[in-house]
C-alpha positions in Angstrom: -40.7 -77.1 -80.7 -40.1 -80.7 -80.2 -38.3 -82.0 -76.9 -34.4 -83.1 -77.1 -32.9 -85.2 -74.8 -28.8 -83.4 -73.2 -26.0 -84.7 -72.0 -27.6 -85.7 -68.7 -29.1 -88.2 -69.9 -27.9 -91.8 -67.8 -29.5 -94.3 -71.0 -32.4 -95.9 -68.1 -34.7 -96.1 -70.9 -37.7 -94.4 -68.6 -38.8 -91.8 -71.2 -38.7 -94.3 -73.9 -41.6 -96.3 -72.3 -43.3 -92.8 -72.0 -43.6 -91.8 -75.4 -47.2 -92.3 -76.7 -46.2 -91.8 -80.5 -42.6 -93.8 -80.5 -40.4 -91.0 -80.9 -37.8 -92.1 -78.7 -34.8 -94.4 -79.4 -31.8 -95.5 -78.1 -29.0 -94.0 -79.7 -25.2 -93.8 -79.3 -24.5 -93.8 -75.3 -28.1 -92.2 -74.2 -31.1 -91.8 -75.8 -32.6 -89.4 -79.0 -36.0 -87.9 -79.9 -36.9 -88.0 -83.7 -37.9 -84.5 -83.9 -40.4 -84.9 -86.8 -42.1 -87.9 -85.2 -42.4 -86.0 -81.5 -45.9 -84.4 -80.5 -44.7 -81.9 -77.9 -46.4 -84.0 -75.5 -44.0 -83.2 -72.3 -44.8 -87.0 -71.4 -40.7 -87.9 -71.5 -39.7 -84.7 -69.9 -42.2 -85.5 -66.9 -41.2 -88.9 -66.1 -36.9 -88.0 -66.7 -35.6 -89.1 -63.3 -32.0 -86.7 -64.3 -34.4 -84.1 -66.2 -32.4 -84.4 -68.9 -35.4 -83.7 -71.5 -36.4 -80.2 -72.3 -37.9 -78.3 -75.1 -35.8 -76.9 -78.0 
């Protein structure tokens, strides 16, 4: 199951950098994770500072 980013995310842009394969964007007021790009990595959900990213 791919990872999704909540409402707690605060838009710092941390998991973005995080992402070996790109599957993370800024979208409107806090970031998104293309679901049929993501790997299941856990690399975002590690490096969250708000752990805002979990699995679906």
């Amino acid at each position: 199951m791919a990872y999704v980013i909540s409402d707690a995310c605060v838009s710092c842009g941390t998991c973005e950098g995080q992402c070996p394969v790109g599957a993370i964007s800024a979208g409107d007021g806090q970031y998104v994770i293309d679901a049929n790009t993501c790997i299941e990595c856990g690399s975002c959900a590690g490096a969250c500072p708000t752990g805002a990213i979990s699995q679906e």
